[in-house]
C-alpha positions in Angstrom: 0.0 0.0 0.0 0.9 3.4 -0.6 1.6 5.7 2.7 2.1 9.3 3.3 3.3 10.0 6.5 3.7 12.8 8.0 4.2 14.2 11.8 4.5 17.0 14.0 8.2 15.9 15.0 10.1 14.5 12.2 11.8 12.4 14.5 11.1 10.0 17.4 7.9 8.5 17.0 7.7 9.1 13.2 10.9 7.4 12.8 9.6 4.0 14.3 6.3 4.4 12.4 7.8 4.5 8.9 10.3 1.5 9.9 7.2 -0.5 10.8 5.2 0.7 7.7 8.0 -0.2 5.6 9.0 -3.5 7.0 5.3 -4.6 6.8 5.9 -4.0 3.1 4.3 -0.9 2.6 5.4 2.7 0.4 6.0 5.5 2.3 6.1 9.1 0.7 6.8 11.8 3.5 5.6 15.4 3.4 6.5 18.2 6.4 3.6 20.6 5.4 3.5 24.0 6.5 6.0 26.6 4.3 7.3 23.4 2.9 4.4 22.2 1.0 5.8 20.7 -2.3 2.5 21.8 -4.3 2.8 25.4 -3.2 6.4 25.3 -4.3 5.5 24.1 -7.5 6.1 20.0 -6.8 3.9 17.6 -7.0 1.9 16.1 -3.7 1.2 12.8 -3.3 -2.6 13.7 -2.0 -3.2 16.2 -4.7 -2.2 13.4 -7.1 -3.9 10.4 -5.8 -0.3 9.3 -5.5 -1.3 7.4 -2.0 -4.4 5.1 -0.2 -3.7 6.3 2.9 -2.6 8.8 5.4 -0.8 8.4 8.6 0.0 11.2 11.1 2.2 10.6 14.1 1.4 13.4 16.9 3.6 12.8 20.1 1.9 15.7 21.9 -2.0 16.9 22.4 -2.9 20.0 21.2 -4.6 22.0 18.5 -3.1 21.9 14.9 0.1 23.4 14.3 2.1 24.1 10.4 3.4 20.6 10.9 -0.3 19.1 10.8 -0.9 20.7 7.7 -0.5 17.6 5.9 -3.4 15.9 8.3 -5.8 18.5 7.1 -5.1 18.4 3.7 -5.4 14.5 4.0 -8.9 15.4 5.4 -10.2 17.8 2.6 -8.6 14.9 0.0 -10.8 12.2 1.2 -7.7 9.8 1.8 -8.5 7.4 4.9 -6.3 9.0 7.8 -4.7 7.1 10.8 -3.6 9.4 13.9 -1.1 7.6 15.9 -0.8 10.0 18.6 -2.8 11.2 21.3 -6.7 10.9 20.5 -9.3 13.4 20.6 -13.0 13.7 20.2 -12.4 17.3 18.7 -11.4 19.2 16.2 -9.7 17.5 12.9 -8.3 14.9 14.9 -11.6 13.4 15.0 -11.7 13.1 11.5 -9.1 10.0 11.5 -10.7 6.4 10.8 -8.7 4.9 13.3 -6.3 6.1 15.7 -3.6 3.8 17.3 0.1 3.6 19.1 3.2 3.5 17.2 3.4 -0.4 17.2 -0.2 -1.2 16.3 0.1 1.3 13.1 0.3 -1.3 10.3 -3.1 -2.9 12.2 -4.7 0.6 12.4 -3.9 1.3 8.6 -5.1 -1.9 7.6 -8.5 -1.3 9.9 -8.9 2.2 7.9 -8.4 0.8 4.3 -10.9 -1.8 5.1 -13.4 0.2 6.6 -13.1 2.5 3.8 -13.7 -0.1 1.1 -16.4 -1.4 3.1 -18.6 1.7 3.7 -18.1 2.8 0.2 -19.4 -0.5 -1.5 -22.5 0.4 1.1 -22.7 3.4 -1.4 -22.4 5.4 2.0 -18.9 8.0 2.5 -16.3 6.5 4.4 -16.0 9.5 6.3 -19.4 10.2 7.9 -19.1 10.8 11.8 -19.0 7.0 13.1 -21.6 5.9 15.4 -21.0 5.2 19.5 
C-alpha cells in the first residue's frame, strides 16, 4: 500500500512508524507541510495526485493543529482514509481519522482504515461520515 506519512516531530515516534510501515511491506512518501508544501512550491503532492491510499500522522503531543499538521488536514479535505497515531481526541480535525492507534499497532490501524473505507463505500455510504458510538 501506498503511505504518506507525516508528523508533528520528524523524529522519534515518526521514525519507528515509517520503519514498521515499511518492513510490513508498505510505500511511504513523506511530506512536512506548513512553508514546505511541495504543491505550493511548484512539486507535486502525493494527495493532490492520488499518488497514495492512505494517510498516517504521528502526533507525540496533544494540542490544536500546528504548520506541521498541515498535511493531516489536507489528508482530510482529500478524502484519503487517515490514521492518527498520537494522542486521540473527540475534537477538532483529529476526529476526523478512521482509526487512531500507538506507534506499534500502526500497520493494524492502517489496515482497519483501508478496510473500513472499502467497506462503507461498496455500502454506497462516504467512508468518512461521523462514526456511530
Amino acid at each position: 500500500m501506498r503511505v504518506l506519512l507525516s508528523a508533528t516531530t520528524p523524529s522519534g515516534d515518526a521514525a519507528d512508524v515509517a520503519g514498521r510501515l515499511r518492513r510490513a511491506g508498505h510505500t511511504v512518501y513523506g511530506c512536512r507541510g506548513g512553508e514546505h508544501c511541495t504543491l505550493a512550491m511548484g512539486g507535486t503532492c502525493p494527495l493532490a495526485d492520488h499518488l497514495v491510499d492512505a494517510h498516517v500522522h504521528v502526533r507525540e503531543r496533544p494540542g490544536p493543529p500546528s504548520g506541521r499538521d498541515r498535511p493531516f488536514l489536507c489528508a482530510v479535505v482529500a478524502g484519503t482514509p487517515l490514521v492518527l497515531c498520537g494522542p486521540p481526541s473527540p475534537e477538532g480535525p483529529w476526529s476526523r481519522a478512521v482509526a487512531v492507534c500507538s506507534p506499534a499497532g500502526v500497520v493494524d490501524a492502517l489496515d482497519q482504515a483501508v478496510r473500513r473505507r472499502a467497506t462503507t463505500a461498496s455500502a454506497g455510504g462516504r467512508w468518512d461520515q461521523p462514526r456511530s458510538a
